[in-house]
N, CA, C and O atoms as a Tinker XYZ file with bonds, in Angstrom:
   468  protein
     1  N     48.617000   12.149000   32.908000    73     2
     2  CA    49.730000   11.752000   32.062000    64     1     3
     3  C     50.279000   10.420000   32.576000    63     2     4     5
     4  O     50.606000   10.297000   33.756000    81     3
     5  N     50.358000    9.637000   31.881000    73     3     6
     6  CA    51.380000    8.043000   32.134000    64     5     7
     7  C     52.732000    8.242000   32.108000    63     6     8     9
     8  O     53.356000    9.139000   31.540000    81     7
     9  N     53.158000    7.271000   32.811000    73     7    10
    10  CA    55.278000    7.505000   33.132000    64     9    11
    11  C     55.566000    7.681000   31.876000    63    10    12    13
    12  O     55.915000    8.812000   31.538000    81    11
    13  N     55.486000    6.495000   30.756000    73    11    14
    14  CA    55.708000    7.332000   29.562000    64    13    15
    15  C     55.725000    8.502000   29.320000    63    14    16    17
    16  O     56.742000    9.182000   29.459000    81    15
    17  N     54.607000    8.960000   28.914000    73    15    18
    18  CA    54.049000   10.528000   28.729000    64    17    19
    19  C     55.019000   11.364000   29.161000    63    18    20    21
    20  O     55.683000   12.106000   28.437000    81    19
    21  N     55.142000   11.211000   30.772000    73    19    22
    22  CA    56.038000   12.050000   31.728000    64    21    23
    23  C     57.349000   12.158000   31.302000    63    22    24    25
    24  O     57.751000   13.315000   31.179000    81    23
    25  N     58.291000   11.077000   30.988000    73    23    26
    26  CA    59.596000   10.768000   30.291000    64    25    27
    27  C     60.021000   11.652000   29.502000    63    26    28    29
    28  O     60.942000   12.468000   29.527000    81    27
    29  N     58.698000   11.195000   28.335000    73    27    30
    30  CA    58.766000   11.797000   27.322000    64    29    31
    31  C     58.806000   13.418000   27.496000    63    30    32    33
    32  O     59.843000   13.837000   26.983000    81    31
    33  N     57.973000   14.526000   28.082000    73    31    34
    34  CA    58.130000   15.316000   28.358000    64    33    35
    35  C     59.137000   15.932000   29.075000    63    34    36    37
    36  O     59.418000   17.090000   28.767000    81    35
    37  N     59.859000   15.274000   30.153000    73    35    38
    38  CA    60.952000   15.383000   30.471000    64    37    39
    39  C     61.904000   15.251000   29.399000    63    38    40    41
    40  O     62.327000   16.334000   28.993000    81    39
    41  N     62.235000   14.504000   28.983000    73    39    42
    42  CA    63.491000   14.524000   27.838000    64    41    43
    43  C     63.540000   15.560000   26.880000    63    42    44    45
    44  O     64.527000   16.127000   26.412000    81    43
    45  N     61.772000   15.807000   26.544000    73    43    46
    46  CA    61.800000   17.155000   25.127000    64    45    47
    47  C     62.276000   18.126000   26.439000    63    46    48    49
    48  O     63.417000   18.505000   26.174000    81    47
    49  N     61.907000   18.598000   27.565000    73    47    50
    50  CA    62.203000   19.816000   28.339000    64    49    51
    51  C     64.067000   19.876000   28.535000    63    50    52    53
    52  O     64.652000   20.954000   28.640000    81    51
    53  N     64.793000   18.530000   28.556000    73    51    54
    54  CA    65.913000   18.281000   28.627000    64    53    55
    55  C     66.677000   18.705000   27.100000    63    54    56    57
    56  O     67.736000   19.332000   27.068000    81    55
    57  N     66.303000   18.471000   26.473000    73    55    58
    58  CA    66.670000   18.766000   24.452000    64    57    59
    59  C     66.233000   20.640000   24.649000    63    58    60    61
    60  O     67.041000   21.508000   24.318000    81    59
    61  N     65.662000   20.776000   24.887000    73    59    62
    62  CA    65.169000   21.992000   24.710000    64    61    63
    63  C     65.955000   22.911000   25.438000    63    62    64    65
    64  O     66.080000   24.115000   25.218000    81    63
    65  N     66.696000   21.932000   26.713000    73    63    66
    66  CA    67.410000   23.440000   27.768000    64    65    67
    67  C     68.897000   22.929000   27.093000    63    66    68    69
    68  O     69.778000   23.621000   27.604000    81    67
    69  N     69.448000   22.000000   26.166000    73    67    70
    70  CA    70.667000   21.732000   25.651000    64    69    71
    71  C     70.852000   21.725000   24.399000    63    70    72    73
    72  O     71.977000   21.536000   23.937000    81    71
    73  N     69.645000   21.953000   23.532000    73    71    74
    74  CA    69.690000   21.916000   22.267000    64    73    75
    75  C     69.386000   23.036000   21.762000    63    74    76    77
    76  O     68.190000   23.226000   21.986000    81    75
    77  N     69.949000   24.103000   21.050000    73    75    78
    78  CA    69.323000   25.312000   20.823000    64    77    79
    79  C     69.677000   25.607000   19.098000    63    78    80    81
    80  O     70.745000   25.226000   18.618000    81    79
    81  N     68.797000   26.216000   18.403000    73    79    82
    82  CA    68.616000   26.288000   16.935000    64    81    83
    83  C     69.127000   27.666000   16.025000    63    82    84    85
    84  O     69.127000   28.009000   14.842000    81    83
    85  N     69.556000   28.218000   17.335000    73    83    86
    86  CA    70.182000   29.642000   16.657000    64    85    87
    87  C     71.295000   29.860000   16.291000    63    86    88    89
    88  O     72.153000   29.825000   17.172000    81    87
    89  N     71.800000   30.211000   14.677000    73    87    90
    90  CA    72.771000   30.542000   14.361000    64    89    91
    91  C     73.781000   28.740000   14.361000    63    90    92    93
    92  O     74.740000   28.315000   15.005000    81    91
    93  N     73.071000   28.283000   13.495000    73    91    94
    94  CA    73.906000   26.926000   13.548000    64    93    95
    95  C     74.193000   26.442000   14.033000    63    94    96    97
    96  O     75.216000   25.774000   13.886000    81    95
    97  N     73.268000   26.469000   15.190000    73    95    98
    98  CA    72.901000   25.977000   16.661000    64    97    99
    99  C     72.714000   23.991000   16.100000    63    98   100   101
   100  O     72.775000   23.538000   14.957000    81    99
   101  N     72.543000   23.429000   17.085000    73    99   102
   102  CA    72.377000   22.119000   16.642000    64   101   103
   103  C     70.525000   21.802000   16.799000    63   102   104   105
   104  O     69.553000   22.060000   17.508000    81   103
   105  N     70.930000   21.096000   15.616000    73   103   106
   106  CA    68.993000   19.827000   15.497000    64   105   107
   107  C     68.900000   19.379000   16.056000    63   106   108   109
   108  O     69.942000   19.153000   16.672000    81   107
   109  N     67.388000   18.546000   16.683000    73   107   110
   110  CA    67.185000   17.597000   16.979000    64   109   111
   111  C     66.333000   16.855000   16.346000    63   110   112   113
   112  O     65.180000   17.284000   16.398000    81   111
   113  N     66.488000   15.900000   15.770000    73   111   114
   114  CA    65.495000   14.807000   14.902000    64   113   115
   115  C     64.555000   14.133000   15.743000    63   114   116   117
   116  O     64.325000   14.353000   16.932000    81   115
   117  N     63.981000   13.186000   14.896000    73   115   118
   118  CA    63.133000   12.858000   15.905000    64   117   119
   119  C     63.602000   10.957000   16.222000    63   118   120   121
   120  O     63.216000   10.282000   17.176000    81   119
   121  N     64.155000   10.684000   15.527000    73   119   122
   122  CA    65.642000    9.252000   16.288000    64   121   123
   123  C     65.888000    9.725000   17.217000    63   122   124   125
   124  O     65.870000    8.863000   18.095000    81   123
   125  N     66.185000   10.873000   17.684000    73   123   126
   126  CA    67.642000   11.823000   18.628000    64   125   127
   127  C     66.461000   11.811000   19.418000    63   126   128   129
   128  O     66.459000   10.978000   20.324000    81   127
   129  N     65.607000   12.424000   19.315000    73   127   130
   130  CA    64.688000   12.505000   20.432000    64   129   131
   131  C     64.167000   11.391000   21.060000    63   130   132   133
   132  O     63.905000   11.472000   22.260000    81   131
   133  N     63.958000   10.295000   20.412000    73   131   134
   134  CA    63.346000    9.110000   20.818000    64   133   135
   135  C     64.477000    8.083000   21.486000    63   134   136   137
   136  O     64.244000    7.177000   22.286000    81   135
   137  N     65.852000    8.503000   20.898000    73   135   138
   138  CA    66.775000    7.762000   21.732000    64   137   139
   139  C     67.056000    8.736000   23.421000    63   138   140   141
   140  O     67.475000    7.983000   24.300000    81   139
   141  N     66.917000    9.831000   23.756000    73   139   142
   142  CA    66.720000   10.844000   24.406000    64   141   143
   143  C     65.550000    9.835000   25.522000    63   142   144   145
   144  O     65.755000    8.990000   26.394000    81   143
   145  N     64.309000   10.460000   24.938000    73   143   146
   146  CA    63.269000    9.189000   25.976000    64   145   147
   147  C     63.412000    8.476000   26.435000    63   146   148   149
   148  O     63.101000    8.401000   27.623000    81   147
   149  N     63.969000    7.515000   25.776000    73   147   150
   150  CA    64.490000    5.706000   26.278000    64   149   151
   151  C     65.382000    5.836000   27.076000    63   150   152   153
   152  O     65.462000    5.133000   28.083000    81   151
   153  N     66.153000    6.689000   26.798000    73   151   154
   154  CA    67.897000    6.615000   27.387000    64   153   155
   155  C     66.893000    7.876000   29.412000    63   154   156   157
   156  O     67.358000    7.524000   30.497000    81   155
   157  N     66.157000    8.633000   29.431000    73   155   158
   158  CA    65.335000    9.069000   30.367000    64   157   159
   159  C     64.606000    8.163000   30.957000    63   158   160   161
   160  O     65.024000    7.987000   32.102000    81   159
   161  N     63.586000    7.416000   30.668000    73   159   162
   162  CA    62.491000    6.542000   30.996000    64   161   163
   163  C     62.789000    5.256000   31.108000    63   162   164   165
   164  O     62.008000    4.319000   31.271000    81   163
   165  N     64.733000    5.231000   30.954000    73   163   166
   166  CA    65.185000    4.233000   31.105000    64   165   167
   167  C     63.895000    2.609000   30.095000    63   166   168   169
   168  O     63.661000    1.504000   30.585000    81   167
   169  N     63.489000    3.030000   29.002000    73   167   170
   170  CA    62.536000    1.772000   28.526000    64   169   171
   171  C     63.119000    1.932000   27.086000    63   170   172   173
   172  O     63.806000    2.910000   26.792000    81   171
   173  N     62.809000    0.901000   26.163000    73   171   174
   174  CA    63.212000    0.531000   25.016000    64   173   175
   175  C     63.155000    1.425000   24.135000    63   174   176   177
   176  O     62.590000    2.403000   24.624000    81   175
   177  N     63.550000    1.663000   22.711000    73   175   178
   178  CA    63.707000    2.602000   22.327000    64   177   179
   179  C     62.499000    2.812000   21.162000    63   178   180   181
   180  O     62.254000    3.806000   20.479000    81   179
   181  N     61.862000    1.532000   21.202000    73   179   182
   182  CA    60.541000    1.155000   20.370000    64   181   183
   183  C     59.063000    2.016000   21.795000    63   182   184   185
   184  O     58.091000    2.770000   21.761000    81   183
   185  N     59.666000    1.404000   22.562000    73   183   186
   186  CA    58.490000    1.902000   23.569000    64   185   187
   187  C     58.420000    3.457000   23.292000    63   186   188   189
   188  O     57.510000    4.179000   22.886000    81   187
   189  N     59.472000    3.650000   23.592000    73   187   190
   190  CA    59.964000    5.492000   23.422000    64   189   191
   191  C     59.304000    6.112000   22.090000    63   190   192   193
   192  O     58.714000    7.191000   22.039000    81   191
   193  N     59.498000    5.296000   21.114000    73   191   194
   194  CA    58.793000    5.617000   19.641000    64   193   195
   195  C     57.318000    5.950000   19.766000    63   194   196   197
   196  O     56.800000    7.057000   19.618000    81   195
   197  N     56.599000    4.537000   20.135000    73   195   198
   198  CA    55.438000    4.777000   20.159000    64   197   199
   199  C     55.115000    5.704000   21.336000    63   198   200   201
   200  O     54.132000    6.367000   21.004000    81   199
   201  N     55.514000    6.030000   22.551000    73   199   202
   202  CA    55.265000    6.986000   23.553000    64   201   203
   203  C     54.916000    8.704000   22.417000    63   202   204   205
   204  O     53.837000    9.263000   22.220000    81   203
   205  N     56.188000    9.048000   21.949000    73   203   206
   206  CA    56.111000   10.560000   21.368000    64   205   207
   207  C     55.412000   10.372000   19.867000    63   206   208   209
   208  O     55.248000   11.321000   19.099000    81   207
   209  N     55.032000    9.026000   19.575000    73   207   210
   210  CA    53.875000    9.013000   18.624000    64   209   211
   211  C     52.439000    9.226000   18.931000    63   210   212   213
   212  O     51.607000    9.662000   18.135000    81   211
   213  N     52.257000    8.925000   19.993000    73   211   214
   214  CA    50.921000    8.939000   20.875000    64   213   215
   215  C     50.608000    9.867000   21.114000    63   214   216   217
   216  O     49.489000   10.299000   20.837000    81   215
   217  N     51.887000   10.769000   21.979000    73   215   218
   218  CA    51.616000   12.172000   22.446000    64   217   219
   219  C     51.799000   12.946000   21.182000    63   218   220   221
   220  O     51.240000   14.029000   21.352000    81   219
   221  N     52.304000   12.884000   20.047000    73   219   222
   222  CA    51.453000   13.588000   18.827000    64   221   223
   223  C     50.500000   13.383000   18.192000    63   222   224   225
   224  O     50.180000   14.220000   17.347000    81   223
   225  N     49.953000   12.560000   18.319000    73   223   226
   226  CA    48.953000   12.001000   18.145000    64   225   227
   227  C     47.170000   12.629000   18.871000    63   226   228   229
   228  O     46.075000   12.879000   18.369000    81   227
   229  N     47.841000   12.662000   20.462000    73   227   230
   230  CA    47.016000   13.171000   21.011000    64   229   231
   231  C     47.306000   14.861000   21.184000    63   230   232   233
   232  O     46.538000   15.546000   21.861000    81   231
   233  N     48.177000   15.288000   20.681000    73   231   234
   234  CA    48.003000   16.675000   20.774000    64   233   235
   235  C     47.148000   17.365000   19.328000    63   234   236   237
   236  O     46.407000   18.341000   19.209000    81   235
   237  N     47.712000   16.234000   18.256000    73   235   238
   238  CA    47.012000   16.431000   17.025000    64   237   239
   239  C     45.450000   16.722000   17.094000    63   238   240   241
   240  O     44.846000   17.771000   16.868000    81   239
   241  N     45.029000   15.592000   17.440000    73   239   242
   242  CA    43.592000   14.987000   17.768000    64   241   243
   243  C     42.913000   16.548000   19.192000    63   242   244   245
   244  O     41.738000   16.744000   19.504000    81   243
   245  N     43.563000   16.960000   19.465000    73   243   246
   246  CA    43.185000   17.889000   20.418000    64   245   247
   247  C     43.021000   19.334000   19.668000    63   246   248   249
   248  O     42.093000   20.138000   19.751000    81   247
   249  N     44.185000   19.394000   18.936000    73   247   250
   250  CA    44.389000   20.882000   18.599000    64   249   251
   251  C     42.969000   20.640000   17.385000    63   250   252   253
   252  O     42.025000   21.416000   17.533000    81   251
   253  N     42.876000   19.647000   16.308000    73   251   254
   254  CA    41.630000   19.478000   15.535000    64   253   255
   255  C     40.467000   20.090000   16.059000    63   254   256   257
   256  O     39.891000   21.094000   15.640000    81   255
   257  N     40.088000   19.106000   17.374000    73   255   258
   258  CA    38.841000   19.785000   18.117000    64   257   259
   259  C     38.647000   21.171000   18.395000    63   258   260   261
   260  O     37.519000   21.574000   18.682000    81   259
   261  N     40.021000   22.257000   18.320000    73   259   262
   262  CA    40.129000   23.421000   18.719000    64   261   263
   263  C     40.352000   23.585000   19.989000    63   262   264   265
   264  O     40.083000   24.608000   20.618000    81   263
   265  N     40.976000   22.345000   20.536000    73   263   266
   266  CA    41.515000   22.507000   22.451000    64   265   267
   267  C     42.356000   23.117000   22.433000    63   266   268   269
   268  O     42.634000   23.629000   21.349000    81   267
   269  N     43.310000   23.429000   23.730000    73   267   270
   270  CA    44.520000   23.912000   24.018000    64   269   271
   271  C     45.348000   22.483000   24.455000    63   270   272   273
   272  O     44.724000   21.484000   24.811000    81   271
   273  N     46.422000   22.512000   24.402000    73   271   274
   274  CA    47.169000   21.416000   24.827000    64   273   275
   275  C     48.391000   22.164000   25.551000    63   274   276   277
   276  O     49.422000   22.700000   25.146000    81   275
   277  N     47.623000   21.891000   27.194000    73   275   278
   278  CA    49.413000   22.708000   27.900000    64   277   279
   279  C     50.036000   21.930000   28.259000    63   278   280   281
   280  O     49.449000   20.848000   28.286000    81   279
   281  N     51.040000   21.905000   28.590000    73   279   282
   282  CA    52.100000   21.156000   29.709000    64   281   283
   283  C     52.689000   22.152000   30.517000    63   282   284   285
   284  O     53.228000   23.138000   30.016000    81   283
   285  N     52.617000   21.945000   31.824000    73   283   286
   286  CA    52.919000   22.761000   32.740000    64   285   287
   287  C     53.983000   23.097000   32.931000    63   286   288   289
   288  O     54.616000   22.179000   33.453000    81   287
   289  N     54.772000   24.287000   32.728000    73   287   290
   290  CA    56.249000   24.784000   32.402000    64   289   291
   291  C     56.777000   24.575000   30.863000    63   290   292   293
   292  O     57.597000   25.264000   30.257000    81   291
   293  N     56.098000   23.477000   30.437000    73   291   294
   294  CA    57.012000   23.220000   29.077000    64   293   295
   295  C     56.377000   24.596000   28.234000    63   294   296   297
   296  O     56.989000   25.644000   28.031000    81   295
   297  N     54.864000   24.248000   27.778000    73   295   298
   298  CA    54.076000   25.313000   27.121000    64   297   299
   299  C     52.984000   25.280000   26.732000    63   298   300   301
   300  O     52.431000   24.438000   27.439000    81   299
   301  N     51.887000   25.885000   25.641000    73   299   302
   302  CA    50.568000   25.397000   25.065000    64   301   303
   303  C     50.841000   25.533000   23.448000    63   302   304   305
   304  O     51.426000   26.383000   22.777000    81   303
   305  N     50.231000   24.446000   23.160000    73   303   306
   306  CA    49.889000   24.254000   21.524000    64   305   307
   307  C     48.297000   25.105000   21.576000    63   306   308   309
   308  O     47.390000   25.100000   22.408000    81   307
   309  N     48.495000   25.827000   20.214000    73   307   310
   310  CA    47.013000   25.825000   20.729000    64   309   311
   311  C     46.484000   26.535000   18.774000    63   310   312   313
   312  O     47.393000   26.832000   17.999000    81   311
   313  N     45.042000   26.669000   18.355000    73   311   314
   314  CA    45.286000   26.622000   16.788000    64   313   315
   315  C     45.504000   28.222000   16.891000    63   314   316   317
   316  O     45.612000   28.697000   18.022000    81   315
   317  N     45.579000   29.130000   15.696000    73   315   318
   318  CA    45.635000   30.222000   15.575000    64   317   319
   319  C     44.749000   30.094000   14.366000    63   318   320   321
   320  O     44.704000   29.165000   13.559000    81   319
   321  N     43.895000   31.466000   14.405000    73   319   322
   322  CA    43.157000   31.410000   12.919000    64   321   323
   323  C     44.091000   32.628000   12.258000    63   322   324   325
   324  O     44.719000   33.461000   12.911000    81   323
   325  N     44.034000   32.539000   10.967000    73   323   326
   326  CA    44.252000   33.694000    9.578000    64   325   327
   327  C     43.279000   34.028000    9.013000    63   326   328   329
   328  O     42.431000   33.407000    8.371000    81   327
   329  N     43.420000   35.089000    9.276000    73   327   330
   330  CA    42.267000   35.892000    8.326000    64   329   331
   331  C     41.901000   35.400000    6.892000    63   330   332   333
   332  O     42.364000   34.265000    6.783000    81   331
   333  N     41.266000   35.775000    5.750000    73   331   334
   334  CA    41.316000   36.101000    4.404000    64   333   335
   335  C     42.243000   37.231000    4.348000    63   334   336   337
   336  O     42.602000   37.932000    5.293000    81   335
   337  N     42.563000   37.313000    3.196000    73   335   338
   338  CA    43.469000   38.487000    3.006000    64   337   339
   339  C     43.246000   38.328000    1.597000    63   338   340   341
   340  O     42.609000   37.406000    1.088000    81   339
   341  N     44.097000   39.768000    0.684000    73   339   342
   342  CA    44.610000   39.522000   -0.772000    64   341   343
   343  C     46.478000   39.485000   -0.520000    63   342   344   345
   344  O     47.097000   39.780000    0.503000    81   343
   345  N     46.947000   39.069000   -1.696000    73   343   346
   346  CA    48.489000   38.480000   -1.264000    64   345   347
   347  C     48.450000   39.402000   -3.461000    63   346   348   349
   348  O     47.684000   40.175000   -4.037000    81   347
   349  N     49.450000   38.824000   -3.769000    73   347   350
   350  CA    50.284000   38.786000   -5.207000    64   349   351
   351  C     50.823000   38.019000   -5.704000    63   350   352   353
   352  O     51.976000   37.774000   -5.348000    81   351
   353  N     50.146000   37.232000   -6.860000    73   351   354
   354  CA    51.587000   36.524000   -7.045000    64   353   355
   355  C     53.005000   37.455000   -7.612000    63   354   356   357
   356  O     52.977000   38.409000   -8.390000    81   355
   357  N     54.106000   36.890000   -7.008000    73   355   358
   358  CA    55.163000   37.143000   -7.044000    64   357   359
   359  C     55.885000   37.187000   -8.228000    63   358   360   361
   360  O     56.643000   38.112000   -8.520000    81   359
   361  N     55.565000   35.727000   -9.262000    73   359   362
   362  CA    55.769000   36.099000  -10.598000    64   361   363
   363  C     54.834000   36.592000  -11.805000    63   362   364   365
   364  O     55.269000   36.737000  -12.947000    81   363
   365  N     53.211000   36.887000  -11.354000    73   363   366
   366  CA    52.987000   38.134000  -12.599000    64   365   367
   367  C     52.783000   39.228000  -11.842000    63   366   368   369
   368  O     53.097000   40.254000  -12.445000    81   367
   369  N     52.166000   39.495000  -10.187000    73   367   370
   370  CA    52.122000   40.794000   -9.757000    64   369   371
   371  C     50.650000   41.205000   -9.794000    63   370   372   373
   372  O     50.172000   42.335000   -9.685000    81   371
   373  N     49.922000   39.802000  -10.009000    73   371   374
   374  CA    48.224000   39.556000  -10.223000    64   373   375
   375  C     47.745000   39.688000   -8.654000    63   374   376   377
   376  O     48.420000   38.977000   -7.908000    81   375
   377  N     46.690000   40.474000   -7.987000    73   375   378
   378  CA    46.642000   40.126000   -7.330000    64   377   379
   379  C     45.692000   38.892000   -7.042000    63   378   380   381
   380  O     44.964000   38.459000   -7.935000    81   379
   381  N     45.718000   38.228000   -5.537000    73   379   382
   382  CA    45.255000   36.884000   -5.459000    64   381   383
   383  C     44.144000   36.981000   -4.085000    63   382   384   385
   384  O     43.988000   38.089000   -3.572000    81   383
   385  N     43.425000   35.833000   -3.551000    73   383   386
   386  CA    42.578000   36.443000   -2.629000    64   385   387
   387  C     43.338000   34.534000   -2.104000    63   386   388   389
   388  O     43.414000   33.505000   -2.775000    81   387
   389  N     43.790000   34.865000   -0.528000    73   387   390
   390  CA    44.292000   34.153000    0.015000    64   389   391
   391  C     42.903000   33.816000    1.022000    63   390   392   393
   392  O     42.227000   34.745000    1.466000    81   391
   393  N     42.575000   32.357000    1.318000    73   391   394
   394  CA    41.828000   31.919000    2.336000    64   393   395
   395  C     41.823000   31.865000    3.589000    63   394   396   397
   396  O     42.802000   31.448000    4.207000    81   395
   397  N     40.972000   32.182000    4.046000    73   395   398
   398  CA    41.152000   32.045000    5.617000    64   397   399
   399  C     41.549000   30.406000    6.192000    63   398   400   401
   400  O     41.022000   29.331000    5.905000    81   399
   401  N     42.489000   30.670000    6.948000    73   399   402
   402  CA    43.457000   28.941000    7.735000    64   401   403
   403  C     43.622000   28.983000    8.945000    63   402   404   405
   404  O     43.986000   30.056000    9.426000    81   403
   405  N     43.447000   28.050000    9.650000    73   403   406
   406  CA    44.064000   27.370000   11.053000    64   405   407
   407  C     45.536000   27.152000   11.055000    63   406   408   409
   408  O     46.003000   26.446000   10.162000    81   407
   409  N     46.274000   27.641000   11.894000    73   407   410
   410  CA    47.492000   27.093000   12.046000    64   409   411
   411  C     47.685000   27.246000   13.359000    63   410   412   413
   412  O     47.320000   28.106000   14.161000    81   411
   413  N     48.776000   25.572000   13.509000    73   411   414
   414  CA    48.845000   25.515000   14.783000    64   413   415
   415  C     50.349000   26.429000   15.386000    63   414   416   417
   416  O     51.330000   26.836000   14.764000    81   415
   417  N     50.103000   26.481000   16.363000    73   415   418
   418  CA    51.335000   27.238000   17.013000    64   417   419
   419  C     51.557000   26.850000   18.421000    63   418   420   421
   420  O     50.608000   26.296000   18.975000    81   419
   421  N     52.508000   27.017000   19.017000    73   419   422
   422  CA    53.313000   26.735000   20.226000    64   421   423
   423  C     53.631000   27.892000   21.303000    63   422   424   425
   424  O     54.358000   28.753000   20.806000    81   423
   425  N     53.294000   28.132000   22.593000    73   423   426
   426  CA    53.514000   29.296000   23.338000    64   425   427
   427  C     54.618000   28.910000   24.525000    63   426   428   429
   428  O     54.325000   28.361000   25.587000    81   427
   429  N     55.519000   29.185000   24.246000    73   427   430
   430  CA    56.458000   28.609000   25.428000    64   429   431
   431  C     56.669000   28.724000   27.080000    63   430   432   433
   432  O     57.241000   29.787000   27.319000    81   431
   433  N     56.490000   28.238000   27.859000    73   431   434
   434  CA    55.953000   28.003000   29.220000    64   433   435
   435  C     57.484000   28.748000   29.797000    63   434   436   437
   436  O     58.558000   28.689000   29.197000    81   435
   437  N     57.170000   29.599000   31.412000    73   435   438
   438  CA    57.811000   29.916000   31.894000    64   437   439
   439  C     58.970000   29.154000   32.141000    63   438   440   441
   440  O     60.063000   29.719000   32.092000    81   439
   441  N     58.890000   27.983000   32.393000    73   439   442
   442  CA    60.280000   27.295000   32.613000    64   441   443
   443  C     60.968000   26.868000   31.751000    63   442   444   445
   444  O     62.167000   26.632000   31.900000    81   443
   445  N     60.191000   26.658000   30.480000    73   443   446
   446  CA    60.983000   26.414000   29.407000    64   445   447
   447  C     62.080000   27.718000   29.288000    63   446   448   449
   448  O     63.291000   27.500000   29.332000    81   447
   449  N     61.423000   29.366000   29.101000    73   447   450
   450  CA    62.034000   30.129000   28.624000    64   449   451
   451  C     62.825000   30.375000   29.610000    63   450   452   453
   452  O     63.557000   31.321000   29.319000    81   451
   453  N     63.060000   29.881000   30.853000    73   451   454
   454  CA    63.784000   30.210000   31.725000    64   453   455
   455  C     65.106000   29.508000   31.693000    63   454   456   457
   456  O     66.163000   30.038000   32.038000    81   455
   457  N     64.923000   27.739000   31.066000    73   455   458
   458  CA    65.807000   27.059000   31.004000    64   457   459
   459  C     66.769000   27.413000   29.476000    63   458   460   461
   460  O     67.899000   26.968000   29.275000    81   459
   461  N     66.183000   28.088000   28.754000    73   459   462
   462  CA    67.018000   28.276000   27.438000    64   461   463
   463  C     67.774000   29.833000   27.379000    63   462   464   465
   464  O     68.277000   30.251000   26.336000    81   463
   465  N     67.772000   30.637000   28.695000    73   463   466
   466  CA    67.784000   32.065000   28.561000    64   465   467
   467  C     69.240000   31.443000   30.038000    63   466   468
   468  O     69.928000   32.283000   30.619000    81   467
């Protein structure tokens, strides 16, 4: 990981142990986050941009291949498959045959859940 990188991860682990989403809990955007970085990594707030563009970028480009993407304490991205299934539609009650999908998901790292508990 590059100091960037590192910053950057530090600051989401920092948002994450002060920012919480429950019950009209407060957001974080992704301005808020990128001013967060800069204002951490002490570097510009453009640098900061492209930093947590990169690192989505490269987690994107990872999870595609079917990697895991951890960060140590924070957590792992990693894909999940869905079955096929049948579903309904809701407004005639037809049933439907839903496709099998990738979706990505997030597993939260011991220190994360330690810092939000």
């Amino acid at each position: 990981m590059t100091g960037t990188q590192t910053a950057c991860y530090k600051a989401m682990h920092r948002l994450a142990c002060f920012h919480n989403n429950v019950e009209g809990g407060l957001h974080v955007n992704k301005s808020e986050l990128i001013d967060q970085i800069a204002k951490a990594a002490g570097i510009s707030k453009a640098a900061a941009g492209r930093s947590l563009d990169a690192t989505t970028a490269a987690v994107t480009k990872a999870l595609k291949k079917g990697d895991l993407v951890t960060l140590i304490g924070f957590g792992t991205f990693y894909v999940g498959k869905r079955a096929a299934r049948n579903g309904r539609n809701p407004r005639t009650g037809a049933t439907i045959k839903i496709k099998a999908a990738n979706s990505p998901k997030f597993r939260a790292g011991k220190a994360l859940k330690d810092a939000v508990n």
